[in-house]
BAFI-3210 file (N, C-alpha, C; in Angstrom, 3 decimals, decimal comma, padded with zeros to 6 digits):
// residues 79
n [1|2|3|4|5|6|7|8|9|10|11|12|13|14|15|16|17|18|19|20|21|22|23|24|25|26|27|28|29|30|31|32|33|34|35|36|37|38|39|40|41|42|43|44|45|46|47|48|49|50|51|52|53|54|55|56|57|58|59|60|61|62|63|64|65|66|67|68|69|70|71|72|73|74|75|76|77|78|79]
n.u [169,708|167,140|163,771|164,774|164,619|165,492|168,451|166,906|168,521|166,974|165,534|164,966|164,454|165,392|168,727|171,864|173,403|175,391|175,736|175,265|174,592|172,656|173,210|172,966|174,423|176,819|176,097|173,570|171,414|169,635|167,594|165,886|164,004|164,288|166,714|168,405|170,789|171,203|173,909|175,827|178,120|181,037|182,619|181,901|179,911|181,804|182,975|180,566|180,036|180,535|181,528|181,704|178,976|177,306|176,928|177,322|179,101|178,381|177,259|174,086|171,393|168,267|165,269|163,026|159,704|158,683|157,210|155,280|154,866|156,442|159,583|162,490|166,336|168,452|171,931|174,787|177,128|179,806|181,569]
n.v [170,725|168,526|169,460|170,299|172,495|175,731|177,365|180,055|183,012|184,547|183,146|179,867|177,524|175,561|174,094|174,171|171,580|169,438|166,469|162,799|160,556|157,445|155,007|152,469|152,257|154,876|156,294|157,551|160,470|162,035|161,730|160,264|161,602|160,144|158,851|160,241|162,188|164,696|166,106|168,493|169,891|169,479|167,839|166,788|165,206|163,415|162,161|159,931|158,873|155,781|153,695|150,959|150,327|151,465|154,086|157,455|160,021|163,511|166,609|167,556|169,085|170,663|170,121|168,868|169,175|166,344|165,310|163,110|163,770|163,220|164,056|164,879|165,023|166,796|165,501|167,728|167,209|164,824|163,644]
n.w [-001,197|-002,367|-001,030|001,837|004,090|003,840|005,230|008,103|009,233|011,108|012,204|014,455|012,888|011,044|012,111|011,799|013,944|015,794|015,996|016,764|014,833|013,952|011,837|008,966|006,515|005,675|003,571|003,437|002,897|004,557|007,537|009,892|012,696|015,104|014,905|015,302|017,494|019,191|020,251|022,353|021,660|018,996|020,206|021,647|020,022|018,532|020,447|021,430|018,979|017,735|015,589|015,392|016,492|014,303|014,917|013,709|014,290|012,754|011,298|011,434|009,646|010,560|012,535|010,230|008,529|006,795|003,527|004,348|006,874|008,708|011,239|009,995|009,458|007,884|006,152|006,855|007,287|007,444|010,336]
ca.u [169,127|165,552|163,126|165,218|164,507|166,265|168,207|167,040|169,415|165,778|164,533|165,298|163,725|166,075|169,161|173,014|173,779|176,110|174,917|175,398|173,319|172,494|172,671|173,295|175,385|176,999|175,801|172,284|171,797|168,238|167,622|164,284|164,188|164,650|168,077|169,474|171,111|171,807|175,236|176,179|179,421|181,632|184,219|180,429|179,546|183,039|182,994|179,621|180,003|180,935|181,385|181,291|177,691|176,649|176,217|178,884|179,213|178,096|176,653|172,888|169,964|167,318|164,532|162,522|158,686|158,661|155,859|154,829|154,452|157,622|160,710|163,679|167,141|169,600|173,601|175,642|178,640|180,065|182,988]
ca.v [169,410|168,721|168,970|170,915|174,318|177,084|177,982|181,639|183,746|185,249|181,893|178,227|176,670|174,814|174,964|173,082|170,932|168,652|164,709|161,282|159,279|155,834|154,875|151,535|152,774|156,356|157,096|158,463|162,122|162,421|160,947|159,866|162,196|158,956|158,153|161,516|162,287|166,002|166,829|170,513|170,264|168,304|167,108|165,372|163,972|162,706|160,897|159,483|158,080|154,216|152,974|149,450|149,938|152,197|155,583|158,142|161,689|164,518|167,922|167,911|170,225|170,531|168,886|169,456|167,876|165,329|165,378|161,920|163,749|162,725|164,906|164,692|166,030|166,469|165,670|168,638|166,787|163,827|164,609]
ca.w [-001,305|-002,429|000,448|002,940|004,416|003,727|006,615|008,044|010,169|011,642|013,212|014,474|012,332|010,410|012,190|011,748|014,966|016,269|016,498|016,755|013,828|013,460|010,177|008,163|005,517|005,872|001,630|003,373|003,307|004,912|008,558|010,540|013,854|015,751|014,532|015,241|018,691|018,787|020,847|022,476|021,094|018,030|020,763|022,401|019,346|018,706|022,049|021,459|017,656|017,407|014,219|015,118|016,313|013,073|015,054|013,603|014,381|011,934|011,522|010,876|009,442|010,833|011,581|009,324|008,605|005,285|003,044|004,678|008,371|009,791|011,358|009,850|009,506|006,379|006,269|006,258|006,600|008,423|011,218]
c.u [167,614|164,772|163,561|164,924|165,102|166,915|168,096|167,517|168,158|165,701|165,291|164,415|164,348|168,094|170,582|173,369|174,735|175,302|175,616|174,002|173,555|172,217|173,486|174,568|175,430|176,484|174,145|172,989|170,750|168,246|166,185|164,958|165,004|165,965|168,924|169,841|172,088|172,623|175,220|177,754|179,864|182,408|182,670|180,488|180,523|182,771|182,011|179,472|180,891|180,743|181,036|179,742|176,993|176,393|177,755|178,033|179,009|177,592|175,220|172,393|168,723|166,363|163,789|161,583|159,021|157,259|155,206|154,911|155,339|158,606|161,779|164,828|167,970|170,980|173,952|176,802|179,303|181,436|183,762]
c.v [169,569|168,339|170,044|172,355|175,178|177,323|179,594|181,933|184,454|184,281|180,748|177,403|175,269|175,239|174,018|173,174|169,887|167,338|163,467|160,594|157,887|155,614|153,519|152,004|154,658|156,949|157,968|159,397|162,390|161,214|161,248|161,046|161,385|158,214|158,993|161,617|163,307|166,259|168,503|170,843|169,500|167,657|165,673|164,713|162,953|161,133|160,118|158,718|156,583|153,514|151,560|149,016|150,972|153,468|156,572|159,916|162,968|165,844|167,588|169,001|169,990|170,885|170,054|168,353|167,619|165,757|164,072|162,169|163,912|163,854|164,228|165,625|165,427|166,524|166,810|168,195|165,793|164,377|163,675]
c.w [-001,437|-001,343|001,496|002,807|004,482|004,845|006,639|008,913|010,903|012,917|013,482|013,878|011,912|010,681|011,817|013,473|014,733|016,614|016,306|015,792|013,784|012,597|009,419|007,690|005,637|003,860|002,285|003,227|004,131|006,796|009,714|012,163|014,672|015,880|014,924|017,046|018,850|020,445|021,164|021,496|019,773|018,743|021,469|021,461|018,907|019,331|021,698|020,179|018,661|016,395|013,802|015,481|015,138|013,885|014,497|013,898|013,306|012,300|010,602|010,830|009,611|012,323|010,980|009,138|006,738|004,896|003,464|006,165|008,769|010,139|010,823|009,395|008,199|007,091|005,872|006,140|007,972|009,318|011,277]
res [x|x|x|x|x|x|x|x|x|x|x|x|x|x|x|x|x|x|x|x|x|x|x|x|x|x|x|x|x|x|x|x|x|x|x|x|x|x|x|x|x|x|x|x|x|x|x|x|x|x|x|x|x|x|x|x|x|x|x|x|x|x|x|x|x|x|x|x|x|x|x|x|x|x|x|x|x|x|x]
***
């Protein structure tokens, strides 16, 4: 995806986690720090999604800074 950091097997930089996002419509791919709510496990984030208030469960990358400052994390893939 354009923008995102490479991940490196060296560092944490950019890394895939477990989360709970808040998000309008599930078509994003990109997500504000603020929205993200990084889980230890997939059975946590599971538990912790609610669809009827817009947070669902995924695997993010990241964070990662924007060219406009901000942290944010990319979709690897919804759960």
């Amino acid at each position: 995806m354009r923008g995102m950091v490479p991940l490196d097997p060296h560092t944490q930089v950019s890394k895939p986690e477990f989360a709970v996002v808040y998000v309008p419509k599930r078509s994003r791919k990109r997500f504000a720090a603020n929205c993200v709510n990084i889980k230890k496990s997939k059975e946590d984030a599971l538990k912790s999604a609610n669809n009827e208030d817009k947070k669902y469960a995924a695997i993010v990358i990241g964070p990662s800074k924007s060219s406009e400052g901000q942290y944010i994390y990319y979709l690897g893939e919804w759960l």
